[in-house]
C-alpha positions in Angstrom: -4.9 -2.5 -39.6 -5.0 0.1 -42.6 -3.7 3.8 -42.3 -7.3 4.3 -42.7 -8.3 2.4 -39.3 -5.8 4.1 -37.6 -7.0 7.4 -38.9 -10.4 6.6 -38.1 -9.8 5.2 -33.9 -7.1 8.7 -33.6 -4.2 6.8 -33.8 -2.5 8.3 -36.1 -3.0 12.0 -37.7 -1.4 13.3 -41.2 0.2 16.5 -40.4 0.4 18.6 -43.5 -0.5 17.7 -47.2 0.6 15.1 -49.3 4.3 15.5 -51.7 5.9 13.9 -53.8 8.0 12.1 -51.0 4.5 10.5 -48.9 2.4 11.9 -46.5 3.6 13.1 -42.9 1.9 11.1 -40.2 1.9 11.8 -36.7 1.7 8.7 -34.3 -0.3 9.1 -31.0 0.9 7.4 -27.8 -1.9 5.5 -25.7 -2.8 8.4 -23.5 -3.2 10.5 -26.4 -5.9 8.3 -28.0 -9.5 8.6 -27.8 -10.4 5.1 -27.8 -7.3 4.1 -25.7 -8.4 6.8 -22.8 -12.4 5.0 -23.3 -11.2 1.4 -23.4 -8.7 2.0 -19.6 -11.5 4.2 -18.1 -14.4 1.4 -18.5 -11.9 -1.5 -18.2 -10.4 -0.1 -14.5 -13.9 0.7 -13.4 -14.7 -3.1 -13.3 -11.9 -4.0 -12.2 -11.5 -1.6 -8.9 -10.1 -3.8 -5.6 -12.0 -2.5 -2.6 -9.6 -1.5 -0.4 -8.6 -3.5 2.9 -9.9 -2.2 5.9 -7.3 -1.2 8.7 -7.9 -4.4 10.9 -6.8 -6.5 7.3 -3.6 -4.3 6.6 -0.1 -5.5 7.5 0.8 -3.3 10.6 3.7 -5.0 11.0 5.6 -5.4 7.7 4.8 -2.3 6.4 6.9 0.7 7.8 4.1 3.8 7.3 1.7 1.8 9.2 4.5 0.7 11.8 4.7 4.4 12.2 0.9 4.8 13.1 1.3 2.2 15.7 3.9 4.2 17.5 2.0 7.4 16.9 -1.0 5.9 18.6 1.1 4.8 21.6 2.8 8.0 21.4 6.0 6.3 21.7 6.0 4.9 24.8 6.3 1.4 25.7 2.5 -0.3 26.7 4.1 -2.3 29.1 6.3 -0.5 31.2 5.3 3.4 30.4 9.1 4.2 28.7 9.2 7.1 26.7 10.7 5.8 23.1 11.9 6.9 20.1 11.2 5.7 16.6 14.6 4.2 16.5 14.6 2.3 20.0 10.7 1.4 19.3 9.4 -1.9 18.6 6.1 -3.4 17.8 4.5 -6.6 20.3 1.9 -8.6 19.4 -0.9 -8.6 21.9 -2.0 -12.6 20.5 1.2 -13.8 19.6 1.1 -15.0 15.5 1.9 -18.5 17.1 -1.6 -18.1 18.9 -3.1 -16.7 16.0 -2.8 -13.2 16.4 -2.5 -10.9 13.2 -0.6 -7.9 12.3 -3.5 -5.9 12.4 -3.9 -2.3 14.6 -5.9 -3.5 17.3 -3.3 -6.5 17.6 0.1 -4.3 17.2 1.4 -2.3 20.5 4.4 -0.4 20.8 7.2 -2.0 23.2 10.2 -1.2 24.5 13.2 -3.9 23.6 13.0 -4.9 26.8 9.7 -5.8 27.7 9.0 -7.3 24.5 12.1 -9.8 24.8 10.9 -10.9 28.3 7.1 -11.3 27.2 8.3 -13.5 24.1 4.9 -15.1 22.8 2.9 -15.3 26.2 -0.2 -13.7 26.7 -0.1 -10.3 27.9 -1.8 -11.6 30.9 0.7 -13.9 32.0 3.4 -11.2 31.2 2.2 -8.7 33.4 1.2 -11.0 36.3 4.9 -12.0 36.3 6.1 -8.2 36.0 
């Protein structure tokens, strides 16, 4: 591309007039750019991922949303009713992943260390009647 095209798409500016030593150019950076700015704006509109519903996030992997588990349980263990802390929480899975449950919201419960070792992957059901 000429010094001309790059004048022409904003590029590049001269700053000040010709001498006898060249001209004095300024070179833009991306952002700075007209055509830069119009080509990212129409090229991330088409390309915009919808976002994943809660029930398709990882609630288990990812700490914040571990966090909203135990703020929807208020820290207590579902199980037995133990007031927890954030340190001494841990998360259960109602289905157990070798049944086929998922790490989604409605699947994730808070548990105390405890109750989750002794209900391991059963059911909840069989868990409880055994408690």
């Amino acid at each position: 591309m000429t010094i001309r095209g790059l004048e022409k798409i904003g590029a590049i500016r001269g700053e000040g007039e010709p001498t006898k030593d060249g001209t004095l150019y300024r070179v833009l950076i991306p952002d700075e750019i007209e055509a830069c700015r119009e080509y990212r704006r129409k090229h991330t509109a088409q390309e915009e991922k919808p976002q994943p519903s809660e029930s398709e996030s990882d609630f288990y992997n990812v700490k914040e949303n571990r966090i909203k588990v135990y703020e929807r349980d208020s820290y207590k263990c579902r199980y037995c009713g133990k007031q927890l802390t954030r340190f001494t929480c841990t998360l259960d899975h109602v289905t157990p992943v070798a049944a086929g449950g998922t790490n989604s919201l409605e699947n994730l419960v808070t548990a105390c260390l405890g109750c989750n070792s002794r209900k391991h992957q059963r059911p909840v059901g069989d868990f409880l009647a055994d408690e």
